[in-house]
C-alpha positions in Angstrom: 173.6 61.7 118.8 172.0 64.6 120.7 173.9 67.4 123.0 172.6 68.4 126.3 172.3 72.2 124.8 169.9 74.4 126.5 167.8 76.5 123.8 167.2 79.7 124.5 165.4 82.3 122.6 166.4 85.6 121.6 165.9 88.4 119.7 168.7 88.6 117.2 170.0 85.6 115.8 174.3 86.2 116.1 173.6 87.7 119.8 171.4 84.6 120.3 174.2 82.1 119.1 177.1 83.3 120.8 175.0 83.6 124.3 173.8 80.1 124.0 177.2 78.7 122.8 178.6 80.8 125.7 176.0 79.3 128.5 177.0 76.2 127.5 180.2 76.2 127.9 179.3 77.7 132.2 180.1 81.5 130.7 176.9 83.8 131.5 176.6 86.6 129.3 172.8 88.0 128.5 172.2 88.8 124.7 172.3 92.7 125.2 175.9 92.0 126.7 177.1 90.4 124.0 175.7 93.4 121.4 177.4 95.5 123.4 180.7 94.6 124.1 180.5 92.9 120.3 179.7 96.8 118.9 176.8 95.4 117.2 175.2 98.7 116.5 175.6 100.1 113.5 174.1 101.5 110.4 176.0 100.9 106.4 175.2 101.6 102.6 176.4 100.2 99.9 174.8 101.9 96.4 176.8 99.9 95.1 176.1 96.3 96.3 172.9 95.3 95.2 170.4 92.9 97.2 167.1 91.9 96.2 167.4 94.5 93.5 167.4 97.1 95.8 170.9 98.9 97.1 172.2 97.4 100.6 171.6 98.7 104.1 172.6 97.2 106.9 171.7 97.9 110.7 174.6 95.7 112.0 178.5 94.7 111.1 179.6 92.1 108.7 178.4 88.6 109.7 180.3 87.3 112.2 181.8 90.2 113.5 180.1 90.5 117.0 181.4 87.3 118.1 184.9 87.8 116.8 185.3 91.1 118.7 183.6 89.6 121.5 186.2 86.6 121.3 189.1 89.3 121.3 187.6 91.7 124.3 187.1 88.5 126.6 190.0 86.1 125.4 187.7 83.6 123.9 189.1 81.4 121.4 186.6 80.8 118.7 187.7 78.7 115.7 186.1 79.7 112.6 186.1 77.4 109.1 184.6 77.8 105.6 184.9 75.7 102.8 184.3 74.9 98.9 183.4 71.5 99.4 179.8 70.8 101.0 181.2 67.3 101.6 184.0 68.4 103.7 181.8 70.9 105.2 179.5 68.1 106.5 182.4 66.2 107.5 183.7 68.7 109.5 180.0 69.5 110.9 179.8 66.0 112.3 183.2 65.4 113.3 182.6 67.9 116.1 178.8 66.9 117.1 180.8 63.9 117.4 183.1 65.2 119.7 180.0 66.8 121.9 180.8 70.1 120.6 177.5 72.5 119.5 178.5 74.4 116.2 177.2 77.2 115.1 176.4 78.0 111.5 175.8 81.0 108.8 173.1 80.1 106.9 170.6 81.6 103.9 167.5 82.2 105.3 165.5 81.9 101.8 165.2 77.7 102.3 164.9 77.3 106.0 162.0 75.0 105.5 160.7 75.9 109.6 161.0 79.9 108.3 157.1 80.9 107.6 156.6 81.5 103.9 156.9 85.7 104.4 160.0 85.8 106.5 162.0 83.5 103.5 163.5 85.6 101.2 167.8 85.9 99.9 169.8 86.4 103.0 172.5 85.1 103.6 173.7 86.0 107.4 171.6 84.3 109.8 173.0 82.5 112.5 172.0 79.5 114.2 173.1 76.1 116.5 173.8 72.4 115.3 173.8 70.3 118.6 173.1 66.8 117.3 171.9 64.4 114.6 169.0 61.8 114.1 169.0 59.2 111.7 168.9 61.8 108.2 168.0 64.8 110.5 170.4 67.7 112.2 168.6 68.9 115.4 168.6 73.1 115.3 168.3 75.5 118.0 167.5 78.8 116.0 167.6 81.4 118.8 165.5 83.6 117.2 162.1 80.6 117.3 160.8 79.7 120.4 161.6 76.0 119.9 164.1 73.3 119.0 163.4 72.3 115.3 165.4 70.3 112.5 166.8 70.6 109.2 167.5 67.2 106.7 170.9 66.7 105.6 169.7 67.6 101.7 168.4 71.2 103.5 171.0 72.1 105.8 173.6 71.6 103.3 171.2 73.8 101.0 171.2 76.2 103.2 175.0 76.5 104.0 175.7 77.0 100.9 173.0 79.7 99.8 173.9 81.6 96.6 173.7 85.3 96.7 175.3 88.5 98.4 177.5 87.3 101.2 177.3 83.6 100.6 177.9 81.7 103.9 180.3 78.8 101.8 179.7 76.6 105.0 180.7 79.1 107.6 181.2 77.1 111.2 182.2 78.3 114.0 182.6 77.1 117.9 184.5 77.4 121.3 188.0 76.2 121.5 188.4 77.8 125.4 187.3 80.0 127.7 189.4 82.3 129.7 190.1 81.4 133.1 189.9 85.1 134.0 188.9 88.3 132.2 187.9 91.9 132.2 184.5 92.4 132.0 185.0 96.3 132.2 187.5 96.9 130.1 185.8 94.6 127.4 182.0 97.2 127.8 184.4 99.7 127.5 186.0 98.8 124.4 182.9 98.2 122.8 181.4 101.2 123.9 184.0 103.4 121.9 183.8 100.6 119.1 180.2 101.5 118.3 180.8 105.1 118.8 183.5 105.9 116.7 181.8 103.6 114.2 179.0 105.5 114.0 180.7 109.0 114.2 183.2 107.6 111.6 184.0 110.5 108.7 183.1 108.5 105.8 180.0 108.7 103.8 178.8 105.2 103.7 178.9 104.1 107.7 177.1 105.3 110.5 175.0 108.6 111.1 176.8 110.1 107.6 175.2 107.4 105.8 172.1 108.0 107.2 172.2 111.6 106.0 173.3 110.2 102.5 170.1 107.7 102.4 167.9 110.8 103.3 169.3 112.9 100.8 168.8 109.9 98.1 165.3 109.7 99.6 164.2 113.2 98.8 165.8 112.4 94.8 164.6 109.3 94.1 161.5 109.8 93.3 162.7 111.7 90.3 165.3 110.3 89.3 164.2 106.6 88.9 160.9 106.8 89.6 157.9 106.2 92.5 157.8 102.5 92.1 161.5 102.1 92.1 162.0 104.4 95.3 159.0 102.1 96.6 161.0 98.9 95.9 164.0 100.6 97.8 162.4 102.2 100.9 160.9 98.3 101.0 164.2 97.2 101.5 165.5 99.7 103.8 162.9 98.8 106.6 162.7 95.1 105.7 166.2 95.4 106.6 165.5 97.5 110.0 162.6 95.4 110.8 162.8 92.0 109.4 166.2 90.8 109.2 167.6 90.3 112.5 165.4 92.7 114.5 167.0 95.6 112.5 167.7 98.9 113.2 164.5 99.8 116.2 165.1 96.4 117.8 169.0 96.7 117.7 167.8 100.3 119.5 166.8 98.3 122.0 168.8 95.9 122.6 172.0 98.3 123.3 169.5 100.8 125.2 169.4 97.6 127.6 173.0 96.7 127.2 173.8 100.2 128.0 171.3 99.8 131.5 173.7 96.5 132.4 176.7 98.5 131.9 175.8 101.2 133.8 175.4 99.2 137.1 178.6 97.2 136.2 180.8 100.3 135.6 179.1 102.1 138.5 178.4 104.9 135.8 174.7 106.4 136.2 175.4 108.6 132.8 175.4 105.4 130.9 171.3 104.5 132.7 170.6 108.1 131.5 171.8 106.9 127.9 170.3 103.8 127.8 166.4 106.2 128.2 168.0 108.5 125.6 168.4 105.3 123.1 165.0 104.1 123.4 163.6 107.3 122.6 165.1 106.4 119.8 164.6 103.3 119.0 160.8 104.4 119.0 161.3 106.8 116.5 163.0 104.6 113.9 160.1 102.2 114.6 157.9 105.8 113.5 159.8 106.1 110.4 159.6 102.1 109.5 156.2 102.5 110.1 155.9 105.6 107.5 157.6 104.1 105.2 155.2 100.7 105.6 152.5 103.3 104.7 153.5 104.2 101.5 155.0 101.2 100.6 151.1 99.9 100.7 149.9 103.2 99.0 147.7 104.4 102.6 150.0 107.7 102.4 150.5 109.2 99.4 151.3 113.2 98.4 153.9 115.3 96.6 155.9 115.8 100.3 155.6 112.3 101.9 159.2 111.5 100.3 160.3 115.0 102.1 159.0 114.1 105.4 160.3 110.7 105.2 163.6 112.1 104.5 163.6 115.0 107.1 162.7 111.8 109.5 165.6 110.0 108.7 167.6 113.2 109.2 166.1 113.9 112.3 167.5 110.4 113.6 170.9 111.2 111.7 171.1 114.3 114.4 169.9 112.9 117.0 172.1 109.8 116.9 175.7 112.3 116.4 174.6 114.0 119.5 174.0 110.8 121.4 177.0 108.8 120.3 178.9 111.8 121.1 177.5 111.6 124.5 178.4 108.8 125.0 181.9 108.4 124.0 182.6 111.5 126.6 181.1 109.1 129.3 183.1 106.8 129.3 
């Protein structure tokens, strides 16, 4: 049982789904689209929510969340199920490869079993395509590998139901219908003002205000809970820019191009200037990853690198308010 799904590669796994999904179903949409009109940029943290032993940061929206606000912008209906039975779970999985339909999945990422050995740690929101079965095996198209693979029964069902922060508890999700017609503007638009009010948003734990907290927590950290510790965090603050679904550079980049598509869409040349402006800045958040790599590995060490880091991330905090500010008055 095998669907004629055409695998495509991209760089972040959600964007990568709900493209392919999309494709198949005859609607066009190129990754950087979906990010965009999806408001996939975005920058969280949680203190309080612990991952890996280390606090949480997060360079996009909850799991999920691009393609639903996609679905709402465009009038897509998507149907979305979880569960608390894996049997059921698999019973619903095949009931709808039976049916011809691709499903896409929330998985852990710590026992994909085609993930190599450094990129499998706990976490639980990557995305990817079920569009058949053979004999024991599913057949995968994980947008974010270069080719096709598979996944037994015994490790997909593992794998659906990872353990951990945000536990996926089966997630599915695929196309019900398309819309016949629909705005493309008005749905960029949306999105646009999406991302920027999230990331101007005046609460301390989302957007460029969390960035300003992290930095501040930077500078103290290596006092109050020690070198090592603060090590162990910065680890997981540009594992999770760099790592974990392209993170915070690559999502740089990916709006910088969304925002080059827009601009020739919406006939809006401000929003081409933008799109340079944002990968200026993607490159420096791929500076300050690299930094923090650095001393993660002990090849920079010294009373201030924890102050430069900091004033970095601060940097970017002002940088991104003036931008995002920018860019809400564009459009």
């Amino acid at each position: 049982m095998s669907i004629l799904f055409e695998h495509r590669q991209s760089a972040h796994c959600e964007n990568g789904v709900v493209s392919n999904l999309l494709h198949h179903q005859g609607m066009t949409l190129s990754e950087p689209m979906v990010f965009g009109i999806g408001s996939g940029l975005f920058f969280v943290y949680l203190p309080f929510l612990k991952v890996n032993f280390a606090p949480g940061f997060s360079y996009r929206p909850m799991p999920g969340r691009i393609f639903r606000k996609l679905a709402k912008r465009l009038g897509i209906r998507v149907r979305h199920q979880r569960f608390s039975s894996p049997e059921r779970a698999k019973a619903v999985l095949d009931e709808k490869l039976d049916q011809g339909i691709p499903v896409g999945l929330q998985v852990g990422v710590y026992h994909l079993t085609y993930f190599p050995d450094e990129y499998r740690f706990h976490f639980n929101a990557h995305n990817l395509v079920v569009y058949g079965k053979a004999a024991d095996d599913y057949l995968i198209s994980d947008p974010v590998m270069d080719y096709t693979t598979k996944l037994s029964t015994q490790e997909l069902q593992r794998v659906r139901f990872a353990k951990g922060a945000l536990p996926p508890k089966g997630h599915l999700y695929y196309l019900e219908r398309l819309p016949e017609v629909y705005d493309l503007e008005r749905a960029i638009k949306k999105g646009i003002r999406q991302t920027c009010n999230d990331m101007l948003a005046p609460v301390p734990i989302i957007g460029v205000n969390a960035m300003k907290w992290v930095a501040r927590n930077i500078r103290k950290w290596p006092k109050t809970i020690g070198v090592k510790k603060t090590n162990h965090y910065l680890g997981q603050l540009v594992r999770m820019q760099e790592e974990i679904g392209t993170g915070g550079g690559g999502f740089r980049f990916i709006y910088a191009a969304f925002l080059q598509e827009a601009s020739t869409l919406l006939r809006n040349p401000a929003l081409a200037q933008r799109s340079e402006e944002m990968t200026a800045i993607g490159d420096a958040w791929r500076d300050f990853a690299l930094n923090i790599s650095r001393i993660y590995k002990n090849r920079k060490s010294g009373d201030d690198v924890y102050e430069q880091l900091a004033q970095q991330l601060l940097d970017l905090a002002t940088r991104e308010k003036q931008f995002f500010m920018r860019l809400k008055n564009d459009i």
